[in-house]
C-alpha positions, 0 to 999 in steps of 0.5 A: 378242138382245133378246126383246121380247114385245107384250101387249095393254094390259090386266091379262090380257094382262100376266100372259099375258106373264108366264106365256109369258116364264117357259114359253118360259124367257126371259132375264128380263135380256133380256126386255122386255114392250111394250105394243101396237105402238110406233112404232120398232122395235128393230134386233137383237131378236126380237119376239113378239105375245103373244094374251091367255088367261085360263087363262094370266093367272089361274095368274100371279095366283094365283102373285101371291098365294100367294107375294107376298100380297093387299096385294102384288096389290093394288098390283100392279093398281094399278101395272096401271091407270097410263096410263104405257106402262112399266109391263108391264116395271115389273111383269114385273120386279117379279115377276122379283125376287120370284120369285127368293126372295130377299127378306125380308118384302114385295115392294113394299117393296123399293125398292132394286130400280128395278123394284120401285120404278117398279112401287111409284110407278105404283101409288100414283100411281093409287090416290091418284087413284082414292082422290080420285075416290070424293069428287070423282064427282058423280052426276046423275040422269037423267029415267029414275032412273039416276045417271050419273057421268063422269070423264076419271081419267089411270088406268083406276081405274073397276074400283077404284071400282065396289065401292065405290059398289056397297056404297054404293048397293046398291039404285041404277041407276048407271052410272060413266063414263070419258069417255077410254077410252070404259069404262062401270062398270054397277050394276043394283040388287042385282045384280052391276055389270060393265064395259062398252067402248062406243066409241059408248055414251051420254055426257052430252050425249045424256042427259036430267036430271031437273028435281029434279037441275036443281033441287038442282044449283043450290041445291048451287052457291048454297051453294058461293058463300055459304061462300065467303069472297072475301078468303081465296081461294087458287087455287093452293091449291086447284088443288093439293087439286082439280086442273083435271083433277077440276073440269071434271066436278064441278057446283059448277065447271060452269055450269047449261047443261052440267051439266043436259044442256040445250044453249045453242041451247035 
Protein backbone atom coordinates (compact mmCIF):
# COMPACT_ATOMS: atom_id res chain seq x y z
CA UNK A 1 0.00 0.00 0.00
CA UNK A 2 0.88 3.34 -1.17
CA UNK A 3 2.08 5.86 2.08
CA UNK A 4 1.77 9.12 1.36
CA UNK A 5 2.85 11.55 3.81
CA UNK A 6 1.17 15.52 3.69
CA UNK A 7 3.93 18.30 4.69
CA UNK A 8 3.54 21.75 4.94
CA UNK A 9 4.99 23.46 1.91
CA UNK A 10 7.92 24.93 3.60
CA UNK A 11 11.69 23.66 3.96
CA UNK A 12 10.91 22.59 7.48
CA UNK A 13 8.21 20.78 6.76
CA UNK A 14 10.10 18.60 4.06
CA UNK A 15 13.17 17.70 5.92
CA UNK A 16 10.31 16.79 8.93
CA UNK A 17 8.79 14.59 6.18
CA UNK A 18 11.93 13.18 5.64
CA UNK A 19 13.07 12.46 8.94
CA UNK A 20 9.48 10.81 9.83
CA UNK A 21 9.70 8.32 6.33
CA UNK A 22 13.14 7.26 7.70
CA UNK A 23 11.83 6.98 11.75
CA UNK A 24 8.82 5.18 11.03
CA UNK A 25 10.94 2.71 8.35
CA UNK A 26 9.05 3.72 5.26
CA UNK A 27 9.28 1.81 1.94
CA UNK A 28 11.17 4.71 -0.02
CA UNK A 29 9.79 2.88 -3.05
CA UNK A 30 6.35 3.18 -1.77
CA UNK A 31 6.71 6.31 -0.12
CA UNK A 32 5.35 9.84 -1.52
CA UNK A 33 5.89 13.29 -0.01
CA UNK A 34 2.53 15.84 -0.80
CA UNK A 35 2.48 18.83 -0.19
CA UNK A 36 -0.76 20.23 1.62
CA UNK A 37 -4.03 18.94 0.63
CA UNK A 38 -4.60 18.01 -3.07
CA UNK A 39 -7.82 17.78 -4.68
CA UNK A 40 -7.92 13.91 -5.70
CA UNK A 41 -7.19 11.34 -3.29
CA UNK A 42 -5.43 8.10 -3.93
CA UNK A 43 -7.85 4.85 -3.61
CA UNK A 44 -5.67 2.07 -1.68
CA UNK A 45 -3.18 4.38 0.16
CA UNK A 46 -2.47 5.56 3.60
CA UNK A 47 -2.14 9.06 4.27
CA UNK A 48 -0.44 10.84 7.11
CA UNK A 49 -0.14 14.83 7.97
CA UNK A 50 3.11 15.28 8.99
CA UNK A 51 3.28 18.47 11.84
CA UNK A 52 6.57 20.73 11.16
CA UNK A 53 9.39 20.35 13.82
CA UNK A 54 12.62 22.04 13.67
CA UNK A 55 14.16 19.61 16.07
CA UNK A 56 13.14 16.98 13.29
CA UNK A 57 14.22 19.33 10.12
CA UNK A 58 17.68 20.57 11.48
CA UNK A 59 18.86 16.51 12.11
CA UNK A 60 18.15 15.95 8.25
CA UNK A 61 19.88 19.17 7.47
CA UNK A 62 22.95 18.51 9.26
CA UNK A 63 22.65 14.55 7.78
CA UNK A 64 22.56 16.93 3.90
CA UNK A 65 25.72 18.34 4.84
CA UNK A 66 27.66 16.02 6.47
CA UNK A 67 27.24 13.01 4.17
CA UNK A 68 26.26 15.15 0.60
CA UNK A 69 28.11 18.62 1.46
CA UNK A 70 27.51 22.29 1.43
CA UNK A 71 27.09 22.94 -2.35
CA UNK A 72 24.79 19.69 -2.52
CA UNK A 73 22.60 21.66 0.43
CA UNK A 74 22.68 24.56 -1.26
CA UNK A 75 21.10 23.14 -4.39
CA UNK A 76 18.84 21.15 -2.57
CA UNK A 77 17.18 24.54 -0.90
CA UNK A 78 17.03 25.77 -3.91
CA UNK A 79 15.15 22.66 -5.58
CA UNK A 80 13.12 23.69 -2.12
CA UNK A 81 12.12 27.14 -3.14
CA UNK A 82 10.59 25.97 -6.85
CA UNK A 83 7.01 26.75 -7.11
CA UNK A 84 6.54 23.40 -8.71
CA UNK A 85 4.06 21.05 -6.38
CA UNK A 86 6.74 17.79 -7.08
CA UNK A 87 9.35 18.91 -5.70
CA UNK A 88 9.13 17.35 -1.82
CA UNK A 89 9.43 13.94 -3.78
CA UNK A 90 11.88 15.16 -5.95
CA UNK A 91 14.10 16.03 -2.96
CA UNK A 92 12.96 13.12 -0.62
CA UNK A 93 14.11 10.73 -3.19
CA UNK A 94 16.95 12.52 -3.80
CA UNK A 95 18.39 12.00 -0.40
CA UNK A 96 16.90 8.42 -0.64
CA UNK A 97 19.53 7.56 -3.26
CA UNK A 98 22.18 9.59 -1.57
CA UNK A 99 21.72 7.69 1.43
CA UNK A 100 22.27 4.64 0.27
CA UNK A 101 26.04 4.80 -0.38
CA UNK A 102 26.33 4.09 -3.59
CA UNK A 103 27.29 6.94 -5.33
CA UNK A 104 31.01 8.21 -6.30
CA UNK A 105 31.56 12.10 -5.93
CA UNK A 106 28.41 14.46 -5.97
CA UNK A 107 24.91 13.61 -5.37
CA UNK A 108 23.76 16.38 -7.55
CA UNK A 109 25.68 15.07 -10.39
CA UNK A 110 24.04 11.96 -10.71
CA UNK A 111 21.68 12.60 -13.11
CA UNK A 112 20.96 9.08 -14.27
CA UNK A 113 18.54 8.91 -11.41
CA UNK A 114 15.07 10.84 -12.31
CA UNK A 115 14.96 12.10 -8.99
CA UNK A 116 18.35 13.64 -8.93
CA UNK A 117 17.71 15.01 -12.06
CA UNK A 118 14.08 16.57 -11.64
CA UNK A 119 15.36 17.85 -7.96
CA UNK A 120 18.74 19.20 -10.03
CA UNK A 121 16.31 20.97 -12.63
CA UNK A 122 14.27 22.77 -9.83
CA UNK A 123 17.20 23.95 -8.32
CA UNK A 124 18.74 25.76 -11.10
CA UNK A 125 15.54 26.84 -12.43
CA UNK A 126 15.30 29.01 -9.28
CA UNK A 127 18.71 30.05 -9.04
CA UNK A 128 18.75 31.21 -12.33
CA UNK A 129 15.80 33.22 -11.19
CA UNK A 130 17.17 34.51 -8.09
CA UNK A 131 20.65 35.06 -9.82
CA UNK A 132 18.55 37.56 -12.53
CA UNK A 133 16.36 39.21 -9.77
CA UNK A 134 19.83 40.61 -7.82
CA UNK A 135 20.19 42.87 -11.05
CA UNK A 136 16.71 43.25 -12.24
CA UNK A 137 15.19 44.71 -7.93
CA UNK A 138 14.65 48.21 -8.03
CA UNK A 139 14.69 49.92 -4.77
CA UNK A 140 12.54 53.10 -4.13
CA UNK A 141 12.99 55.26 -1.24
CA UNK A 142 10.04 56.16 0.52
CA UNK A 143 9.19 59.72 2.28
CA UNK A 144 10.62 58.00 5.46
CA UNK A 145 14.25 56.87 3.98
CA UNK A 146 13.48 53.17 3.53
CA UNK A 147 14.01 51.39 0.38
CA UNK A 148 11.24 49.20 -0.89
CA UNK A 149 11.85 46.78 -3.56
CA UNK A 150 8.66 44.41 -4.81
CA UNK A 151 8.94 41.61 -7.10
CA UNK A 152 6.37 38.69 -8.15
CA UNK A 153 9.55 35.81 -8.78
CA UNK A 154 7.69 32.29 -9.48
CA UNK A 155 10.02 30.86 -6.78
CA UNK A 156 10.25 31.75 -3.10
CA UNK A 157 13.88 33.18 -3.75
CA UNK A 158 13.51 36.27 -1.06
CA UNK A 159 15.50 34.31 1.66
CA UNK A 160 18.29 33.90 -1.14
CA UNK A 161 18.72 37.57 -1.83
CA UNK A 162 18.69 39.18 1.63
CA UNK A 163 22.30 38.21 1.95
CA UNK A 164 23.19 39.68 -0.52
CA UNK A 165 21.62 43.22 -0.36
CA UNK A 166 22.49 42.70 3.24
CA UNK A 167 26.35 42.86 2.84
CA UNK A 168 25.57 45.60 0.14
CA UNK A 169 23.66 47.67 1.96
CA UNK A 170 24.68 46.92 5.64
CA UNK A 171 23.82 50.35 6.79
CA UNK A 172 20.45 50.95 4.79
CA UNK A 173 16.59 50.40 5.83
CA UNK A 174 15.29 48.09 3.28
CA UNK A 175 12.74 46.14 2.88
CA UNK A 176 12.24 43.31 -0.22
CA UNK A 177 8.85 42.45 -0.92
CA UNK A 178 7.42 39.18 -2.86
CA UNK A 179 3.91 40.62 -3.86
CA UNK A 180 2.76 36.85 -4.69
CA UNK A 181 3.23 35.16 -1.52
CA UNK A 182 2.70 38.21 0.53
CA UNK A 183 6.61 37.33 2.01
CA UNK A 184 8.53 40.37 3.38
CA UNK A 185 12.50 40.30 3.72
CA UNK A 186 13.47 42.91 6.35
CA UNK A 187 16.92 44.67 6.71
CA UNK A 188 17.45 47.09 9.60
CA UNK A 189 20.59 48.87 9.63
CA UNK A 190 23.46 46.87 11.14
CA UNK A 191 21.40 44.55 12.28
CA UNK A 192 20.46 41.10 11.20
CA UNK A 193 17.53 41.07 8.53
CA UNK A 194 14.58 38.44 9.10
CA UNK A 195 11.54 37.21 7.01
CA UNK A 196 8.12 38.25 7.52
CA UNK A 197 4.57 36.66 6.36
CA UNK A 198 2.26 39.48 6.12
CA UNK A 199 -1.26 38.86 4.50
CA UNK A 200 -2.34 42.67 4.99
CA UNK A 201 1.43 44.17 5.20
CA UNK A 202 2.10 47.46 3.43
CA UNK A 203 2.51 47.25 -0.42
CA UNK A 204 3.51 49.91 -2.75
CA UNK A 205 0.21 51.37 -3.27
CA UNK A 206 0.00 52.38 0.19
CA UNK A 207 3.33 53.89 0.68
CA UNK A 208 4.58 57.14 -0.13
CA UNK A 209 7.88 58.20 -2.27
CA UNK A 210 10.35 60.66 -1.82
CA UNK A 211 10.35 63.65 -4.18
CA UNK A 212 14.23 62.64 -4.83
CA UNK A 213 13.09 59.22 -5.90
CA UNK A 214 10.32 60.79 -8.06
CA UNK A 215 12.82 63.17 -9.31
CA UNK A 216 15.95 60.36 -10.42
CA UNK A 217 13.31 57.85 -11.39
CA UNK A 218 12.76 60.19 -14.29
CA UNK A 219 16.27 61.35 -15.11
CA UNK A 220 16.69 57.09 -14.95
CA UNK A 221 13.77 56.55 -17.70
CA UNK A 222 15.04 59.84 -19.84
CA UNK A 223 18.22 58.01 -20.34
CA UNK A 224 16.92 54.63 -21.15
CA UNK A 225 15.09 56.50 -23.96
CA UNK A 226 18.13 58.66 -25.30
CA UNK A 227 20.51 55.14 -25.45
CA UNK A 228 17.95 53.62 -27.32
CA UNK A 229 18.71 53.13 -30.94
CA UNK A 230 15.14 53.00 -32.43
CA UNK A 231 16.24 51.21 -35.72
CA UNK A 232 18.03 48.02 -33.98
CA UNK A 233 15.12 47.32 -31.29
CA UNK A 234 14.49 43.44 -31.01
CA UNK A 235 11.82 42.76 -28.75
CA UNK A 236 11.78 39.37 -28.76
CA UNK A 237 15.43 39.44 -27.95
CA UNK A 238 14.81 41.46 -25.25
CA UNK A 239 11.85 39.40 -23.76
CA UNK A 240 14.19 36.62 -24.02
CA UNK A 241 17.10 38.43 -21.63
CA UNK A 242 14.24 40.34 -19.40
CA UNK A 243 11.07 38.57 -19.42
CA UNK A 244 7.37 40.13 -18.80
CA UNK A 245 7.30 38.66 -15.56
CA UNK A 246 10.71 41.19 -14.39
CA UNK A 247 9.47 44.29 -16.39
CA UNK A 248 6.31 44.92 -14.80
CA UNK A 249 8.46 45.88 -11.56
CA UNK A 250 11.20 47.62 -12.99
CA UNK A 251 10.93 51.52 -13.36
CA UNK A 252 12.37 52.19 -16.64
CA UNK A 253 9.28 50.03 -18.09
CA UNK A 254 6.82 51.51 -15.74
CA UNK A 255 5.04 55.07 -16.30
CA UNK A 256 5.61 57.89 -13.75
CA UNK A 257 2.22 57.39 -11.83
CA UNK A 258 2.66 53.80 -10.69
CA UNK A 259 6.20 53.89 -9.95
CA UNK A 260 6.20 57.33 -7.49
CA UNK A 261 2.79 55.74 -5.74
CA UNK A 262 0.89 58.73 -7.02
CA UNK A 263 -2.69 57.70 -8.14
CA UNK A 264 -4.14 58.78 -11.74
CA UNK A 265 -7.27 60.75 -9.71
CA UNK A 266 -4.55 63.00 -8.20
Amino acid sequence: MEKILICEDSQEGIFTGIYEAYAQKCDHDSTRIQLGEEGNLCLFAEYREIVPDIQKADKVRRTVLTRFGEECYEQICYALSSWETDKGQAVYQTVVEGLKGRIRGSLMDHLGNRYVHRAFELSRAAGNEAHHLLGFLRFEETAGGILFGEIGPKNNVVPFMMPHFADRFPKENFIIFDKGRKLYGIHQAGKPWFLAGMENGPEKQDLEFSEEERQIQELFRYFCRKITIKERENEKLQRQMLPYRFQEYMVEFVNNEQKTGRRKSR
